[in-house]
N, C-alpha and C positions, 0 to 999 in steps of 0.2 A: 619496472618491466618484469613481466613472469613467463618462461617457456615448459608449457608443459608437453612431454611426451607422450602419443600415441598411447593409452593403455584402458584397458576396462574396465570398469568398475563393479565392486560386485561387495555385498557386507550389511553391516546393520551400522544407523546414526541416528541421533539424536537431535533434532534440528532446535533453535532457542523460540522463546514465545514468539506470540502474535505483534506485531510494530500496529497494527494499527488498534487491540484494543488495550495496548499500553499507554499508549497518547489519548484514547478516549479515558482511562480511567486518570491519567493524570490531572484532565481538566478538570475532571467533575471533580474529584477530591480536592483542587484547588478554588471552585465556587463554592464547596461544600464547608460549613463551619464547625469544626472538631479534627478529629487524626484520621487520616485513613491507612489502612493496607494494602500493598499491593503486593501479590506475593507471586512467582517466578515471571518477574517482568521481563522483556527484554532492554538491554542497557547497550546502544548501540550510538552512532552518532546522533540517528533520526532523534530516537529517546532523549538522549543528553541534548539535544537540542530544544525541547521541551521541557523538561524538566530545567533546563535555565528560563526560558519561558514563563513555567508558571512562578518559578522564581522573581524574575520581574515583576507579578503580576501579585508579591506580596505570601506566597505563600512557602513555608520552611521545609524542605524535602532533605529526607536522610534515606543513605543506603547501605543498606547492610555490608557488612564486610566481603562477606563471600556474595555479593551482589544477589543476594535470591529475594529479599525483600526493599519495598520503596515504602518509607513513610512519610505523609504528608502531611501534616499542620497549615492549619489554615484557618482566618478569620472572615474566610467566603471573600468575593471581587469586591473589596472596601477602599481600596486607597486613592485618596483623596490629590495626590500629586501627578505629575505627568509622567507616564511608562512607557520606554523605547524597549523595543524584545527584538531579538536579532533569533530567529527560528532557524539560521544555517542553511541546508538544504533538505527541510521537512516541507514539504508542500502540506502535509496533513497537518501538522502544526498549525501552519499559516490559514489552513479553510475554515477549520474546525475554529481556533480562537479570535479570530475576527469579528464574528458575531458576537460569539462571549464576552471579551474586552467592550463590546459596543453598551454593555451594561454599566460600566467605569460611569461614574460624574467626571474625571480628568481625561484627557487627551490619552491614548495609547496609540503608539507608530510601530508596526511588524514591519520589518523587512528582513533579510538575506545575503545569502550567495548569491551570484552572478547568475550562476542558474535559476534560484528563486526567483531572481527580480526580471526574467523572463515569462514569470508563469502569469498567465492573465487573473486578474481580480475586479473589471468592470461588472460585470453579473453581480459578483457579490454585494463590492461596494454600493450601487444600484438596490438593491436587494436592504438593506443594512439602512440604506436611509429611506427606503420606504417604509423602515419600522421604526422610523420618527428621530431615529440618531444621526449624527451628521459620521462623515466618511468620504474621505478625499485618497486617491490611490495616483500614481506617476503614471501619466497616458497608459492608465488601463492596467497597471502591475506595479509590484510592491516598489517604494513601502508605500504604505497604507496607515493614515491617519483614522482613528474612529473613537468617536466620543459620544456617550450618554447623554442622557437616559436614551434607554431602549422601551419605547411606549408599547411596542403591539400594532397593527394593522393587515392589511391584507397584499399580499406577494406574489409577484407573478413575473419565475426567475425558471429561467432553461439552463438546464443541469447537466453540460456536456460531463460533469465531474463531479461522481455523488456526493463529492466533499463539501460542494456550495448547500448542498439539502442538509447533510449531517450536520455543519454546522447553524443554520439557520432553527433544526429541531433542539441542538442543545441551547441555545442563546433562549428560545423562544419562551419555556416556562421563566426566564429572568426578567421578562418583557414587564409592563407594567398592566397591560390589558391585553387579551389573546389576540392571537398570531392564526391569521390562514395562508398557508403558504401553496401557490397552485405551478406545476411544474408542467409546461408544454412540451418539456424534450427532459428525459430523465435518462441516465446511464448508470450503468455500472452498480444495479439495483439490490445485489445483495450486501454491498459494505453499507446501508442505509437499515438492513436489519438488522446490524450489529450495533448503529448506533439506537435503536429501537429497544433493542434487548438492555440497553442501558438506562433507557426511561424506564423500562417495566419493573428494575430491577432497582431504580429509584423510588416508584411510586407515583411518578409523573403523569398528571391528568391529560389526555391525547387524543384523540380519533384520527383513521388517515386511511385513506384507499385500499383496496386488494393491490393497486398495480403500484400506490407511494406516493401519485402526484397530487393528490390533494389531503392534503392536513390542518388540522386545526388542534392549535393547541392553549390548554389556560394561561392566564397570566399569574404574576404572582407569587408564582412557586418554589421552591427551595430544595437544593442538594442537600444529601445529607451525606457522613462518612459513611465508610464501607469497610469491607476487609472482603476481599476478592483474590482468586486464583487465575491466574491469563493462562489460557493452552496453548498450545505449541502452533506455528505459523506453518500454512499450508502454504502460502506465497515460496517461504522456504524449501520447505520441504518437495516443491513442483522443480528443484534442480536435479534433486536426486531420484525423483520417481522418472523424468526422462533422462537421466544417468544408467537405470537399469533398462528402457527401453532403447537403447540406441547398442549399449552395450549387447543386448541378449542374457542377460545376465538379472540374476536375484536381488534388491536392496530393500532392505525392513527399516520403514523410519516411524521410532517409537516418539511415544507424547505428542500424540495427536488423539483432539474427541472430533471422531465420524458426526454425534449429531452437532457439532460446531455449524455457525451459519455464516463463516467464511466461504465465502464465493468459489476460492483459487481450490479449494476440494473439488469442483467440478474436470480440474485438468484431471483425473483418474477415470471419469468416463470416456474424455478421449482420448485416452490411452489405451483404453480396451477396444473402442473401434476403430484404433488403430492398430491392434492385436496383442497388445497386455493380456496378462495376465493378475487381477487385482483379488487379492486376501484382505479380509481382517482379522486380526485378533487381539480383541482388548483395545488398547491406544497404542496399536503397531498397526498400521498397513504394509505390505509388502509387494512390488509390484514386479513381476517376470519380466523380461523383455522375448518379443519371439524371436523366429529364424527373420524373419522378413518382417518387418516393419511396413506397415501400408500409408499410404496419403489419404486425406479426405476432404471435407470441407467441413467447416467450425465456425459458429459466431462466438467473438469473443467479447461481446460489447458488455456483458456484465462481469468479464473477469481478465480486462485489460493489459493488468502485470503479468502475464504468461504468454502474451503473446513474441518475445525473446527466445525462450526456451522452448516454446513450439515453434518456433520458424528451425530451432535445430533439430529438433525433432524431426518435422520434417523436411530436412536436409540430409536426412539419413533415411528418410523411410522413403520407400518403392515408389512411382507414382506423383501425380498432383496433389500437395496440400493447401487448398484454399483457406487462409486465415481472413479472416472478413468481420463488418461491419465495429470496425474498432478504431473509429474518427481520433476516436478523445488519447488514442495512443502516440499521436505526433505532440501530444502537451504535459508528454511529461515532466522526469528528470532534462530528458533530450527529447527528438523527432523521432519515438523508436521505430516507428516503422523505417523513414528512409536509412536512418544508423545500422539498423538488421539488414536490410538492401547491401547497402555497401558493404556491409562484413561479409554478407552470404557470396557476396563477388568473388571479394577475397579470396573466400575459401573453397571457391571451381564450384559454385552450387548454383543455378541458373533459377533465376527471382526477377518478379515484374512487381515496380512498388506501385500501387494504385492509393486512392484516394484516402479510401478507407481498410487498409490491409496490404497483403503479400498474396501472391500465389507462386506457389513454389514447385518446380518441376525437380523433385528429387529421385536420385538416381544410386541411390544407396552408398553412397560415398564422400566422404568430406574430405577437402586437402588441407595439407598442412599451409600455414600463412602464417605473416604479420599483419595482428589485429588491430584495429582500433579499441576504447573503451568507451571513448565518449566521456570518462568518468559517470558513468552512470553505472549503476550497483549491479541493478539486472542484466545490463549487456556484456558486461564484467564476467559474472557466474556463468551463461549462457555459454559462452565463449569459452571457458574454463571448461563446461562439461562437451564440450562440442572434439574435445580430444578424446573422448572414450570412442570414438568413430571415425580419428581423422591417421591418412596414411603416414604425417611428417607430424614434427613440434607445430602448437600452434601458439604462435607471442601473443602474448595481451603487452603494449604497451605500459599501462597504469592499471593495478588493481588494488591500490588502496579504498577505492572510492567499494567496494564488497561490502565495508564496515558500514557504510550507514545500515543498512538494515540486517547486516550474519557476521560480526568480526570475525568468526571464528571459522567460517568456512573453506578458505583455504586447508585448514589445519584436518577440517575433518576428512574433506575430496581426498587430500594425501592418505589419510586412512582407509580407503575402499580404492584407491587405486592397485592394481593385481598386476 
């Protein structure tokens, strides 16, 4: 249990890499056959959950002392025996290597946490054996059984969660004959050009639509090593940029690349109209908060993890903030929509949970409460910066669960607290 007090924030941080293209490059460096690099990863539980993964999956991972590089050895997906991977509570883990594993000749079983083995995996599984591999999952969620060969064929999988597409695009050059993959429902469309950027940067032979839903990819193909640098995580960094908006106050968060094509960079256009103020310079952004903070209306459907931190958002700013068309946010870690509902209760902030979203009649003021955390990372942070706004302490019951994707965050919040 954590109570923090009432206070603003205001300073410059540093936030650690990206979690999801440290789990993409993990994988690929373990299909890939030679050493690879991965230099300032993030090393959090998500990661460490992976990285035993691809451990499992036969390949020799070293990490630097002072944690700033991962190496990985690897004789590409060859083992010939049967592989149980316990991915924790990494859902990206679990989307992403599913189809991968489906390359194995031997049986491989993913399962989890308690929370994992809530998260749905029929699409995939579905998915997975329509590309000639078998795949058996527990009424529709992990664990999940899947075995080789991965032949190739043609797919046709609704993607409440771009993680069933990214991982169907990495699996697919392992196929043995090409893969078209056609997406009637796609979300969450810019973590699909991260894993995109990853083929290109492969060499990976591909075609696929202006809007993602249909692809075609060769079979055949082979990873090779790398030596790569991960940027800094805008998911992260979207606590401290509505830290300086709620506050009114200044916060510069350096190690970040603007033309990065992480999605969660979009929370800095709503913040402007919702009356930020947004700088660059270099790989610092810094974002002002104004006098009055405004409500608006927002589709968050391609950048789902923010929808926590803007429900406090706006919970502080002036007016209605319609958060909308973000289905795929009740299948996360938790149900974050109704979890944020019930916390926004909590804390005297008047919230209507609908289907797909919140709308939030905020009134420029948050109270103080005991919170929920849900143990989920986002709701966790969310909550934590929701005191730069509120008039009393507000308790998190549990905020260990911050570590899967920022261990260090608490430590930094306390440094820009004023």
């Amino acid at each position: 249990m954590i109570s923090l007090e009432p206070r603003k924030m205001r300073g410059t941080v540093e936030v650690p890499a990206s979690k999801s293209q440290t789990i993409r490059a993990l994988l690929i460096a373990a299909a890939a056959e030679g050493r690879s690099v991965i230099r300032h990863p993030l090393i959090s539980s998500d990661t460490i959950s992976c990285i035993g993964a691809v451990r499992a999956m036969g390949a020799r991972v070293t990490i630097s002392e002072d944690e700033s590089v991962i190496y990985v050895d690897s004789d590409g997906f060859s083992a010939s025996d049967p592989v149980s991977v316990d991915a924790g509570n990494s859902g990206t883990t679990t989307y992403l290597l599913l189809p991968m594993a489906a390359s194995f000749s031997a049986p491989v079983t993913i399962t989890g946490d308690e929370q994992l083995r809530r998260r749905p995996t029929a699409p995939l599984v579905a998915a997975i054996r329509a590309m000639g591999a078998e795949a058996e999952d527990t009424e529709g969620k992990p664990p999940v059984m899947v075995k080789g060969p991965l032949l190739g064929g043609h797919v046709s999988i609704e993607c409440r969660t771009s993680q069933y597409l990214s991982g169907l695009l990495l699996s697919a050059p392992l196929a043995e004959g090409r893969t078209i993959i056609d997406c009637p429902v796609l979300f969450e469309k810019p973590y699909v050009s991260l894993t995109l950027g990853w083929l290109d940067r492969q060499g990976i032979r591909y075609s696929i639509s202006e809007d993602y839903m249909h692809s075609e990819i060769e079979g055949g193909q082979h990873y090779r090593p790398f030596d790569e640098y991960i940027n800094g995580d805008f998911s992260s960094a979207s606590f401290f940029f509505v830290a300086a908006a709620i506050s009114g106050t200044a916060i510069t968060v350096q190690g970040l690349d603007r033309d990065d094509p992480q999605g969660d960079k979009a929370i800095l256009t709503i913040l402007e109209e919702m009356g930020c103020t947004v700088t660059w310079e270099g790989n610092a952004v810094t974002v002002i908060g104004p006098e009055r903070l405004q409500g608006g209306e927002f589709d968050l459907n391609a950048i789902p993890d923010t929808l926590p931190i803007l429900s406090i958002a706006a919970a502080a700013a002036h007016g209605d903030t319609h958060l909308t068309n973000v289905p795929q946010a009740r299948i996360k870690e938790t149900d974050r929509i109704r979890c944020m509902h019930d916390n926004l209760s909590l804390l005297g902030v008047d919230a209507e949970e609908e289907s797909d979203g919140l709308l939030i009649h905020g009134r420029g003021m948050i109270h103080g409460a005991q919170c929920k955390g849900y143990g989920d990372h986002r709701i966790i942070m969310a909550l934590a910066v929701a005191s730069a706004a509120s008039d009393a302490p507000i308790v998190i019951d549990d905020e260990k669960a911050a570590a899967v994707t920022f261990p260090s965050f608490f430590s930094i919040l306390d440094s820009i607290r004023k």
